[in-house]
C-alpha positions, 0 to 999 in steps of 0.5 A: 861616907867618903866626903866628894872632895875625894872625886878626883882623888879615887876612892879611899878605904879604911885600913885596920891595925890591931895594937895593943888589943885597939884597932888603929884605923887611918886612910888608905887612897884605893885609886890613887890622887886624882884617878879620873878627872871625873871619878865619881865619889865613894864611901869609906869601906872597912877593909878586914882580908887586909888586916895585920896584927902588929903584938906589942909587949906591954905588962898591964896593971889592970886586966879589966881595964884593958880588957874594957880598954880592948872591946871599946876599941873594937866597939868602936870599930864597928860603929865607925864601919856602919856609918857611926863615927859619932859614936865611934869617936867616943867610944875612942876617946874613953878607950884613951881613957881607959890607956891613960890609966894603965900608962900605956902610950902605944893604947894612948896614942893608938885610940888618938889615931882612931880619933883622927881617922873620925875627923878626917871623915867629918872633914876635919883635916886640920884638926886631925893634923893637930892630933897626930902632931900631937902624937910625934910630935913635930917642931912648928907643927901647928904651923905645919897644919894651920898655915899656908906655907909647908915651910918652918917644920921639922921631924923630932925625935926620929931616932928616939921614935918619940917614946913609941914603939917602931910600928905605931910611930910609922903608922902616925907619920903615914896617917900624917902624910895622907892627910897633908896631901889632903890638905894640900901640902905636898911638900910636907906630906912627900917629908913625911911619907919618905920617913915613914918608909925609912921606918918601914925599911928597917922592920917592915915587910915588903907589903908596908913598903909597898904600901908607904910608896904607894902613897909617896905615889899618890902625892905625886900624882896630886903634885900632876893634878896641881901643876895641870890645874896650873897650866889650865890656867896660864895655858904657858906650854912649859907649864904643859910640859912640866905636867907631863912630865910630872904624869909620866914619872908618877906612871912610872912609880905606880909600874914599878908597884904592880911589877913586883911579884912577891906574894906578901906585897900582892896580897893586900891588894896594893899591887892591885891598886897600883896597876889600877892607878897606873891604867886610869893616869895613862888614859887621864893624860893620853885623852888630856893631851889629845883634847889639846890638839895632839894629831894636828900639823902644827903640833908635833911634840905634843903629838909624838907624846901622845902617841906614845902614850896612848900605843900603851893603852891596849896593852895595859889594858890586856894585861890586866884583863888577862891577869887571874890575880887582879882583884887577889887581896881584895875585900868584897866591896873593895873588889866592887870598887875596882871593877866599876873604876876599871869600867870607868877608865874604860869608857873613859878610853872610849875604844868600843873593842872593849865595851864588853869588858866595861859592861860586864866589870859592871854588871858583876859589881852590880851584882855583888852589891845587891848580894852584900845589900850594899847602897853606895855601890849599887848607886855607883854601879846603875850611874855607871851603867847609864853612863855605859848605855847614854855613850851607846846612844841607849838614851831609854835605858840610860835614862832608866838606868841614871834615874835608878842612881838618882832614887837610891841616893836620894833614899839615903840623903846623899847629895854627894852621890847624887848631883852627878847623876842628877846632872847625867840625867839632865844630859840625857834628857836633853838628848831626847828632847825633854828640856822641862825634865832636863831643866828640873834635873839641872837645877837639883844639880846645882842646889846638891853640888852647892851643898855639898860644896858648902861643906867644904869650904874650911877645906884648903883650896887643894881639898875641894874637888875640882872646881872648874871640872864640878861646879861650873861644869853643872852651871854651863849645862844648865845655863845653856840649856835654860838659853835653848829653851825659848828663853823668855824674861823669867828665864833671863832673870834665872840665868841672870841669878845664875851667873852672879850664883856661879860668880860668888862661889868661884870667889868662895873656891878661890878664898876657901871659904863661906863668904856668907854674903847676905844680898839684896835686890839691885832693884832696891838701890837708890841707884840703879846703874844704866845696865848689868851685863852678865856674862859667862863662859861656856867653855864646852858650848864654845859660846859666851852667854850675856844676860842684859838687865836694864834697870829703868827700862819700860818695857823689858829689863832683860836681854840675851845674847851670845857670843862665840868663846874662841873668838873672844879667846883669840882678842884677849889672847892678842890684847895680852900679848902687848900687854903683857910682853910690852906693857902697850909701850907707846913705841909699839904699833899702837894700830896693832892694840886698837884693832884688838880693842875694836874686835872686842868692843864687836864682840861683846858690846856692839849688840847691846847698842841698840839696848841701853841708855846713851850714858851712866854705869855699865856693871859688868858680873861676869866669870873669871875668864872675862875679868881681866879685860881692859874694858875701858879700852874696847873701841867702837868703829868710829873709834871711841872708847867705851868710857867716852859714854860710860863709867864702868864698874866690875860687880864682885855680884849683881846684889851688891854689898850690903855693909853699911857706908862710913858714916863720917862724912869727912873721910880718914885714910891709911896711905902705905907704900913701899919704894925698896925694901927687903921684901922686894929683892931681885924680882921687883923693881924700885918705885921712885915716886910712890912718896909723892903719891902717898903725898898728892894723895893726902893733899886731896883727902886730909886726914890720913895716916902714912906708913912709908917703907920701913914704917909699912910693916906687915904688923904696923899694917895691921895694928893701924887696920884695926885700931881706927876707922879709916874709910879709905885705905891706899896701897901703892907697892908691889902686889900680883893678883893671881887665881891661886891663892898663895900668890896672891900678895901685896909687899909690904916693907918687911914680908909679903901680906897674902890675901888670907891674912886681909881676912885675919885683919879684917875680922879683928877689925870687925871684931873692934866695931870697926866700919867697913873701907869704902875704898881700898886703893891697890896701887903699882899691883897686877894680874899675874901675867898668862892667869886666865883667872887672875881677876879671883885675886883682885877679887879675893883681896877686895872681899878679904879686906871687907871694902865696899869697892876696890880700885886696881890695876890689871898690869904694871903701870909706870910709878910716876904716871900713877901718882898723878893718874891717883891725884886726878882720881881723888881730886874727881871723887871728893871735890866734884862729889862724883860716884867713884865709878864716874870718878875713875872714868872723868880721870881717864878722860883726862887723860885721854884729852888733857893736853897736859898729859897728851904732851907726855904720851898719857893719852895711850891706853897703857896709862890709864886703861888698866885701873878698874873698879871691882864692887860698889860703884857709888 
């Protein structure tokens, strides 16, 4: 079953090679990177009509062993077509065997792509990568197949052909490209994809030609997908422009595919694929660009790109319903697949002119996979037929047609299948009204997605389906219609789970993993806070939906309110702007900052006035869109700050970490800082006074370690992580928190430390009977500046690090306030006895009203308002 991670991807089938009397199998994407931005996920499909036989020469020194060598691989095979790729496996591993007695390296190496072809189906990509680097091999490939960079390899012996014949070498490095597109390295995968075609070019046929570049086209489109998912993020409109133009020359590869007219190119169906890939990216960026304001008055570049698009909608369309040769090269279910994913792409369109066209691609499909008795494609088609009729307004037969989907995906166990149409059958009913049947449908929903996310965590961040377009697409349908539905205390506490469900799994997206979290109720806690407010966007309902829990309340404990998204939008955008463009520069308008403030504060504050207690902690467990605010600043009417009444803390979940504290009463630290060094080159500034931080810091704590600048190397880092039990560890340096990984760091002297290489750290540190940190302390770092989502890398590296809280800063703040602003904060904390969330907010006081530092314009928010806490708060 083809793994849903592919949903954005198409479908993918399996292409079949005949060598040396085995069968070579790898991946071939049908639809292309990304079809449809909610292409729903398909199975594997052997593809026999497309079959070639590449005969090489071999003389063998045993006829029965290579006969036996011959018919495991077959056996294998069909094991592998049915579903089996268990058995599959070993019937490939002891057809290697069999070829490692006979010295046959072509049969050796062809059983080994067998084999990487299973791993790639468990979802092993790494370990398939392995196998094929294996076979080339490639200088630095386990780098290549392990590591987060795609720099530091090299292609080997591509003159030799590494012992292999031509074809099998061509066929290797294209199973490879495939699969570091998977695994999210483009760069690579477009490497190696251009040699495999420098092979094809010099033996092949135009139809592997046309093949290889469909592939090359495929990455493309991915590196689109990647750079678009980029600007959701930063909503730069350069980023915009770049994903456009990055769609547009991927149409243009796919064009030049469908264009050819050879009979050899066309007849495996590639041209087919092409034409297909190159129809569902039109409509994909035309509907993407009109969903962000294209037609509007003040919007005219934007416009004259998606009128250029969307006029070559009809056309193409046309010519492919007019084409008699559409599904020529196609096997049975392959065909099936194309015509329900031409249906799809047309209601994508959404032009009712060719609803009859959708309907009956559909019908046909449907038709065909109850002749071949084929499962997964009659669950595709009945979903795609009550998507037809729930888009006609034919709720009734939507209904029956989704439930169908829903039951025959349940009969054979695939949650992968099933969760999409689990949440359309929510949608639909909710639509009629039927909010208990909507709400059962939803929860179902979100349990399959989970699962089915689970699965993939091991997978690099560019594998998994489309998080923000999957996963919190369910949760806002389900949130919201929980809050529509008279939502009673229960209800709230549902909700509430909700949101910190949600939370945790955008962090496990983020980091690629199972965080593996074990919880334990908040109620449990010797301390309770004054209030948790949840929070979470609804981006598709324009609304903010915030749960209340007041802990120590007699009466209700939860409360709900709502609030409008792009309200709070416009403020975060606005308070951004002096942050980001000015850092809230003292010389700036500050009435200008404050007003934002204020409007912030109405939004999400001022209704739970009336609700909480006149002091203590807020604990705010929201979604990644609203990490990134300067709480502290908020103001009310009257002018006050937020921490004038209240610590404040941001809960990485509402259960709070269960690791146990240090149990050293005398805390020991490890103080690292950089001011210059190497790694800073151009694109960072000098910190003066971080020795004198690093300094004050000792002062209040004693015991502790320093690494300054040439002695806070990556591996002196990590050597003094693991070899002691430092409760607290504090960085002041340059860092920057963004929602992708990879741009996540923090300098040390020599090289950047990523946020992947915390958890590297920390699991020797586990593995050592370490203690956890108790506090790690993120000095001079910042959120990316316009990342929506920046508060997953602060996130990230709290969680990696295995520290119960976090103290950060959400920008930049000026190197010689901070080391007096840490100085006040560790002189609270330890001297005073106070919990580190009360610590921070008696720091920020201080600042705030401390003539000494209101004489040095300290007072001003930009100073102290940026450092949060993220996890306990005790």
């Amino acid at each position: 079953m083809l793994e849903p991670w592919l949903e954005r991807r198409g479908c993918a089938r399996i292409r079949s090679i005949s060598i040396a009397g085995g069968t070579a199998l790898f991946l071939w994407t049908i639809f292309g990177e990304g079809m449809t931005q909610r292409a729903i996920a398909l199975p594997f499909v052997p593809n026999p009509l497309t079959s070639e036989l590449l005969r090489v020469q071999t003389i063998a020194p045993s006829s029965q062993w290579r006969r036996q060598a011959r018919l495991l691989t077959r056996e294998g095979h069909q094991y592998f077509a049915r579903g089996n790729y268990q058995k599959a496996l070993e019937l490939w591993q002891e057809a290697e065997r069999l070829y490692r007695q006979l010295g046959d390296r072509d049969g050796i190496v062809g059983s080994q792509i067998n084999q990487s072809v299973v791993f790639q189906t468990q979802g092993q990509y790494r370990r398939a990568c392995k196998v094929l680097v294996g076979i080339l091999p490639i200088e630095g490939g386990d780098l290549l197949c392990e590591a987060q960079t795609e720099d530091g390899f090299e292609l080997a012996c591509t003159e030799s052909h590494c012992g292999l014949s031509t074809a099998i070498e061509k066929l290797a490095l294209q199973n490879l490209g495939e699969i570091l597109r998977e695994i999210g390295k483009l760069k690579a995968s477009e490497t190696v994809l251009q040699q495999a075609l420098k092979l094809a070019r010099s033996w092949s046929s135009g139809r592997e030609i046309a093949i290889i570049e469909l592939s090359l086209a495929n990455t493309q489109r991915a590196r689109y997908n990647r750079q678009r998912s980029f600007y959701d993020r930063t909503e730069q409109s350069s980023d915009r422009i770049k994903a456009i133009e990055l769609g547009k020359g991927t149409l243009e590869r796919y064009r030049r595919i469908g264009r050819r007219e050879n009979e050899w190119e066309s007849a495996n169906g590639t041209r087919s694929q092409a034409l297909f890939n190159a129809l569902s990216l039109l409509v994909e960026i035309a509907e993407w660009l009109k969903e962000e304001g294209a037609g509007q008055d003040d919007n005219a570049i934007l416009t004259q790109e998606w009128r250029q698009l969307d006029a070559q909608i009809e056309p193409t369309v046309e010519q492919l319903v007019a084409d008699p040769l559409l599904f020529s090269g196609l096997s049975a279910i392959e065909e099936i697949y194309a015509r329900l994913n031409f249906a799809h792409t047309l209601m994508q369109w959404g032009d009712r002119q060719y609803s009859r066209e959708a309907i009956a691609q559909i019908e046909l499909a449907l038709g065909a996979s109850r002749q071949l008795n084929h499962t997964q494609t009659e669950i595709y088609a009945s979903g795609l037929m009550g998507m037809f009729y729930q888009k006609h307004s034919n709720l009734n037969l939507a209904r029956e047609w989704t439930e169908r989907a829903v039951v025959l995906s349940e009969a054979i166990a695939a949650p992968e299948l099933s969760y999409r149409w689990q949440q359309q059958l929510g949608n639909i009913a909710y639509s009629l009204g039927e909010i208990p049947m909507a709400i059962a449908a939803y929860e179902m929903a979100v349990e399959q997605v989970e699962q089915v996310r689970q699965d993939l965590l091991s997978l690099e961040r560019e594998v998994q389906f489309s998080f923000q377009e999957t996963v919190r697409d369910i949760y806002e349908d389900y949130i919201f219609v929980l809050l529509k539905w008279e939502p009673f205390e229960d209800r709230l506490a549902t909700v509430a789970q909700l949101i910190d469900r949600f939370g945790l799994a955008e962090l496990e997206n983020f980091l690629g993993c199972d965080l593996s979290i074990e919880s334990q109720p908040d109620s449990d806690l010797q301390d309770n806070p004054a209030a948790i407010l949840y929070a979470i966007v609804l981006e598709k309902y324009n609304s903010i939906a915030i749960v209340v829990k007041v802990p120590d309340a007699s009466e209700r404990q939860f409360y709900y309110y709502s609030v409008p998204w792009q309200a709070v939008k416009r403020q975060i955008k606005s308070l951004n702007f002096f942050i980001e463009e000015y850092s809230l520069n003292p010389r700036i308008n500050q009435e200008q900052i404050a007003k934002a403030a204020r409007e912030l504060y109405q939004l999400l504050i001022q209704p739970t006035r009336d609700l909480l207690p006149d002091s203590g902690t807020l604990v705010f467990v929201t979604d990644s869109l609203l990490q990134t605010i300067p709480m502290a600043m908020l103001q009310d009417e009257q002018g006050q700050y937020l921490i004038e009444k209240y610590s404040l803390a941001f809960s990485l979940r509402s259960q709070l970490d269960s690791n146990p504290p240090p149990t050293s009463s005398e805390p020991r630290g490890l103080l690292a800082g950089v001011r210059n060094g190497p790694s800073f080159g151009t694109n960072f500034d000098e910190l003066p006074a971080v020795k004198r931080e690093l300094q004050e810091v000792q002062a209040e704590i004693g015991d502790s370690k320093i690494l300054l600048d040439e002695d806070f190397t990556r591996d002196a880092f990590e050597k003094q992580i693991n070899h002691a039990d430092f409760s607290i560890v504090h960085i002041a340096t340059h860092g920057e928190f963004s929602s992708d990984p990879q741009k996540t760091f923090i300098l040390a002297f020599d090289d950047p430390i990523n946020v992947r290489q915390f958890d590297r750290f920390v699991r020797r540190r586990i593995e050592s009977s370490l203690f956890p940190i108790d506090l790690l302390v993120l000095s001079a770092c910042e959120t990316a500046k316009s990342d929506r989502r920046g508060g997953l890398g602060l996130a990230g590296v709290a969680v990696q690090a295995g520290a119960r809280s976090t103290l950060a800063s959400l920008w930049k703040v000026a190197d010689g306030s901070t080391a007096l602003f840490m100085r006040e904060f560790y002189r609270h904390w330890r001297q005073s006895n106070l919990t580190k969330a009360e610590a921070l907010r008696q720091t920020q006081l201080t600042f705030l009203h401390d003539p000494q530092y209101r004489d040095q314009n300290y007072h001003l928010p930009y100073y102290w308002a940026a450092f949060i806490l993220a996890g306990d708060w005790h």
